[in-house]
C-alpha positions as CSV (number, residue, x, y, z in Angstrom):
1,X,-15.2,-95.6,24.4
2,X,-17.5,-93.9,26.7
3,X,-17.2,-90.3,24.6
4,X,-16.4,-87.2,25.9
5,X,-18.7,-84.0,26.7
6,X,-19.2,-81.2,24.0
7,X,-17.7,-77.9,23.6
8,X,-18.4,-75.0,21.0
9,X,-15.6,-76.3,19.4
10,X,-17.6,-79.3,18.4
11,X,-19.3,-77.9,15.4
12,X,-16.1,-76.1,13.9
13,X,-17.1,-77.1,10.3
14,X,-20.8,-78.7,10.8
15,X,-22.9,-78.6,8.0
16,X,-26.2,-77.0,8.2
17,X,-28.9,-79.5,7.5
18,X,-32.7,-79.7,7.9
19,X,-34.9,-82.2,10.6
20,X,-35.7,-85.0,8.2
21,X,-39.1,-85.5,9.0
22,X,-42.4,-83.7,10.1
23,X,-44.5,-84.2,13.6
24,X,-42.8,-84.9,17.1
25,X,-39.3,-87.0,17.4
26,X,-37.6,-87.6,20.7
27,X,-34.0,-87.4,20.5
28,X,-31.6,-90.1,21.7
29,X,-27.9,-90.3,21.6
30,X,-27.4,-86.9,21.2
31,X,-24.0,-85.2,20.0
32,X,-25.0,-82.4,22.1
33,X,-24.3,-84.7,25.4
34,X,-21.0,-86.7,24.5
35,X,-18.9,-87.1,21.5
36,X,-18.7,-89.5,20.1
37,X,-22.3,-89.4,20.4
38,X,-22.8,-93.5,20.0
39,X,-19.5,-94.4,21.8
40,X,-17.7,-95.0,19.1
41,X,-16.5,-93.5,15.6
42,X,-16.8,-96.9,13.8
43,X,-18.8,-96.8,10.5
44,X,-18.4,-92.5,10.3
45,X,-21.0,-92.1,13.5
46,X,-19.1,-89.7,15.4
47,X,-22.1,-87.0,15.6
48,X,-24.7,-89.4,14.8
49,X,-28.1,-89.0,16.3
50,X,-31.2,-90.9,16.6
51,X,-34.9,-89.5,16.8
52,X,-37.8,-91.7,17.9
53,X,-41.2,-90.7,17.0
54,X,-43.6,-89.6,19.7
55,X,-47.2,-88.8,20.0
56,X,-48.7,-85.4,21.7
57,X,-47.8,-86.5,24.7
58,X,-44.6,-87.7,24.1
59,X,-45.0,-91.5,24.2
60,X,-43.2,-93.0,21.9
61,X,-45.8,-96.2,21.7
62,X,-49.7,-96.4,22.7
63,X,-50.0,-99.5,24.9
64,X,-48.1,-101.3,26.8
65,X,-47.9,-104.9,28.1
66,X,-46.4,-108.2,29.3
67,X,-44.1,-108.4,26.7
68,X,-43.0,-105.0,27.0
69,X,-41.2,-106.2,30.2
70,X,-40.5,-110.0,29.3
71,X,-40.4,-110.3,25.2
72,X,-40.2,-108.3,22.5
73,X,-43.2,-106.5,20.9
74,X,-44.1,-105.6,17.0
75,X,-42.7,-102.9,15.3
76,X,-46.1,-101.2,14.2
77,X,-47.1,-100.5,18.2
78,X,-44.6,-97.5,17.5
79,X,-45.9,-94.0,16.7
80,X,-42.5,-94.2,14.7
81,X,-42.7,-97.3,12.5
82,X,-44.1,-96.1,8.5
83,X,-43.1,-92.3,9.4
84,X,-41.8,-90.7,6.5
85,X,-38.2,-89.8,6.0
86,X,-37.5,-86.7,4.0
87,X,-34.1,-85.6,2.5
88,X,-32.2,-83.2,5.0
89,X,-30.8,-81.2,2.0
90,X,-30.8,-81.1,-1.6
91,X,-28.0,-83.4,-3.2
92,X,-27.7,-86.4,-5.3
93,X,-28.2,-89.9,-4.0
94,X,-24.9,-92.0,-4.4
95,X,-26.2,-95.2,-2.5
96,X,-29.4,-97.2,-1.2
97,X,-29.6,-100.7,0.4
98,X,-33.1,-101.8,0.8
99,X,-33.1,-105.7,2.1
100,X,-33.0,-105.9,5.8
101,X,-36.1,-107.0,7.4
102,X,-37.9,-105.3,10.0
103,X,-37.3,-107.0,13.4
104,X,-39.1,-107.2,16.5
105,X,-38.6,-104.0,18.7
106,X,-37.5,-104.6,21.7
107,X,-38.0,-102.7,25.4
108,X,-37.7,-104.8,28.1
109,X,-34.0,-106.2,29.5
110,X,-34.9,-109.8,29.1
111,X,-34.9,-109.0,25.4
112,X,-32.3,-106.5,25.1
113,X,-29.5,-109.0,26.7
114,X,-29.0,-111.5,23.8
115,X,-29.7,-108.7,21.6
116,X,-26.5,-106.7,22.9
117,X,-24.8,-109.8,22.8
118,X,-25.1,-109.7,19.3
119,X,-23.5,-106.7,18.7
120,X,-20.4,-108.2,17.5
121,X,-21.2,-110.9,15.0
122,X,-23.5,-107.5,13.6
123,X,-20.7,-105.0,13.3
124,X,-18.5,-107.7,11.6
125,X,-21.1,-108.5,9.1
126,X,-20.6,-104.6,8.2
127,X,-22.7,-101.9,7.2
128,X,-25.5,-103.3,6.1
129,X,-26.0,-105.2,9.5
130,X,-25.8,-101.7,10.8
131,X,-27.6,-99.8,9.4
132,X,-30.1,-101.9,7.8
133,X,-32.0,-100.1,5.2
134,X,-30.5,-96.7,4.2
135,X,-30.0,-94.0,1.6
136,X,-26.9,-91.7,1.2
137,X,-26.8,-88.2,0.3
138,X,-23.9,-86.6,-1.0
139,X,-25.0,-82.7,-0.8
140,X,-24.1,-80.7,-3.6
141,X,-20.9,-78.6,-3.6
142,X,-19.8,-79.9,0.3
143,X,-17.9,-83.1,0.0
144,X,-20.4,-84.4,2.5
145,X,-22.8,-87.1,2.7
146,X,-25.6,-88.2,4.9
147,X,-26.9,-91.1,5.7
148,X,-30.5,-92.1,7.1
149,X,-30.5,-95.4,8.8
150,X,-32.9,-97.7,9.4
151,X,-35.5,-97.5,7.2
152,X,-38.6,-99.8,6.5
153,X,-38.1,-102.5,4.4
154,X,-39.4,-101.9,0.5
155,X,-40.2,-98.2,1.5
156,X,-37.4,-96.7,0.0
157,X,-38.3,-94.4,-2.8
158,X,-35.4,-92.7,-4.9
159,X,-32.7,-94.4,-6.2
160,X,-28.5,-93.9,-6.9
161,X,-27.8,-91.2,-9.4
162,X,-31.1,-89.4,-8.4
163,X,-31.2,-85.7,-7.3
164,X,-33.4,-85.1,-4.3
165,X,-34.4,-81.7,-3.3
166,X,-34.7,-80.9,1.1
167,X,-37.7,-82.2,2.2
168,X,-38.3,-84.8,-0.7
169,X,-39.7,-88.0,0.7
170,X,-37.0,-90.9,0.7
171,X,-38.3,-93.9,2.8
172,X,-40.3,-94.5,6.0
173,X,-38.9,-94.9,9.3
174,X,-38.5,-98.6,10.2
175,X,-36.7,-101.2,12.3
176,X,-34.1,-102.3,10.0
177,X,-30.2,-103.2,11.1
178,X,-28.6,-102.4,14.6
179,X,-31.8,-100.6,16.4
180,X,-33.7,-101.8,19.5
181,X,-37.0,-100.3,18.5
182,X,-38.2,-98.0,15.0
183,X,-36.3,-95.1,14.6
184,X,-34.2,-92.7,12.6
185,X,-30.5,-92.5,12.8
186,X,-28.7,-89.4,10.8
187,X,-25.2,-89.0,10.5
188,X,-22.9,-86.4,8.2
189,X,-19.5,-87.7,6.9
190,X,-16.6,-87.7,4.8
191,X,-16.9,-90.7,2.6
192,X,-20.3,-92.3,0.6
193,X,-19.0,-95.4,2.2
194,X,-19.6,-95.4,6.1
195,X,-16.6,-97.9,6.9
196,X,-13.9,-95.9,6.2
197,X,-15.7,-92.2,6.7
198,X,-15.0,-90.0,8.9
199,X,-17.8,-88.3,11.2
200,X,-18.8,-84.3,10.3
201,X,-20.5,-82.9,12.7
202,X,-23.8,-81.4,11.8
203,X,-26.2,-78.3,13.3
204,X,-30.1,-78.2,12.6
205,X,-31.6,-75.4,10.8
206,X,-34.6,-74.2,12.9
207,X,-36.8,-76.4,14.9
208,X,-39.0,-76.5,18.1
209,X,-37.6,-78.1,21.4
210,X,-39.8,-79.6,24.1
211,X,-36.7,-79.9,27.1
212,X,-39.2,-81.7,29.5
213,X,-42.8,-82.3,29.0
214,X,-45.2,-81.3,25.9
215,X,-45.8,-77.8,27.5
216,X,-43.3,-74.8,27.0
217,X,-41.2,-75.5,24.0
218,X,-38.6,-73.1,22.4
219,X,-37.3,-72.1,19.5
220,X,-33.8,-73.0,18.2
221,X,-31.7,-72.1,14.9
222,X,-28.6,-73.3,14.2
223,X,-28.4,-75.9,16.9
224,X,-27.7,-79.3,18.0
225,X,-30.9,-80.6,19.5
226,X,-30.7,-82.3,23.6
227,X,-30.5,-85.3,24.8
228,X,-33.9,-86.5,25.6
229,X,-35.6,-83.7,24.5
230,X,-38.1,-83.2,21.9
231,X,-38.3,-81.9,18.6
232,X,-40.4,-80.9,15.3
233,X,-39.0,-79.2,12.0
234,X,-39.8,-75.7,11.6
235,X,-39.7,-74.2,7.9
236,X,-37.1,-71.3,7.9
237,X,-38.5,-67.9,7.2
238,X,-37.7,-66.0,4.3
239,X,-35.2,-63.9,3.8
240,X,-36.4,-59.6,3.9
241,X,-34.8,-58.0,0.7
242,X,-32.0,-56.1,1.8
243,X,-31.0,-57.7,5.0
């Protein structure tokens, strides 16, 4: 399912929710650019997205070498790997899976053919191959939950039946499940249980886009962030008395 391009009419009933993390992420796999944003709906990823952390200058690892074009290379040459992950809204944790390992990341298409051919035998081993390590949110008073993905193995820090409050530390990002190098997948759905949910889409409180380059960044509210682009949370400003 190669997806199909989005319209305003995409985020009729989004949910608002906060960046879940602080510093620079590079956004892959936007919802902005297609929908379904991953190709598919399976496993309630309709508007998924992925962020990849980044240095200053938006490099999303500090050295490169052979094996970045022949093998694969260790998760911890990312600036994303041991992150942390924050909640994206208050809400009550209904479900955590914390034992996938971390796997090799890799970069280079020598690696990234047997991985894809893999693909498969992953989805049909279920979530869990999926996603690897991951918490669920279901936020208060919605019927929503969200789910961060791909988390690093024995980071995760709260536990089913907790409350967590927006920007509470959950995990760190990791290299867990169906991911080619560390990163953070989000998604909003229907269902605490990702194989039969359905997809919700979601729009991001306030945060600062980079479009192309680490020079001239904007300021968006409400928004779905750009494929490609660049992005770090912004708190929200306070509300004037009488407005």
């Amino acid at each position: 399912m190669a997806g199909e391009l989005a319209s305003p009419s995409t985020w009729a009933g989004a949910i608002e929710v906060s960046l879940p993390f602080t510093g620079r992420w590079r956004v892959e796999n936007s919802p902005a650019r297609r929908v379904p944003s991953h190709g598919t709906d399976m496993f309630g990823g309709r508007y998924a997205i992925d962020f990849v952390g980044v240095d200053e200058r938006h490099r999303t690892a500090g050295s490169r070498s052979w094996r970045t074009f022949l093998a694969t290379e260790p998760p911890d040459l990312f600036y994303a790997f041991g992150r942390p992950v924050s909640a994206p809204r208050d809400g009550t944790v209904v479900a955590v899976h914390d034992g996938e390992h971390d796997h090799e990341a890799r970069r280079s298409q020598p690696a990234l053919v047997p991985y894809a051919l893999g693909q498969a035998a992953r989805v049909r081993r279920g979530v869990n191959a999926i996603a690897g390590n991951h918490v669920v949110i279901s936020v208060r008073d919605s019927g929503t939950f969200l789910l961060l993905a791909h988390l690093r193995a024995g980071s995760i820090s709260v536990s089913a039946g907790e409350k967590v409050a927006e920007g509470q530390y959950v995990g760190d990002c990791g290299n867990s499940g169906n991911s080619t190098q560390p990163h953070v997948h989000m998604q909003a759905m229907t269902s605490a249980d990702p194989s039969v949910a359905r997809g919700v889409p979601m729009l991001f409180r306030r945060f600062r886009e980079w479009p192309s380059g680490p020079d001239r960044p904007t300021v968006r509210e409400r928004a779905v962030p750009g494929e490609r682009t660049v992005v770090q949370s912004l708190p929200t400003p306070p509300t004037t008395p009488g407005r």
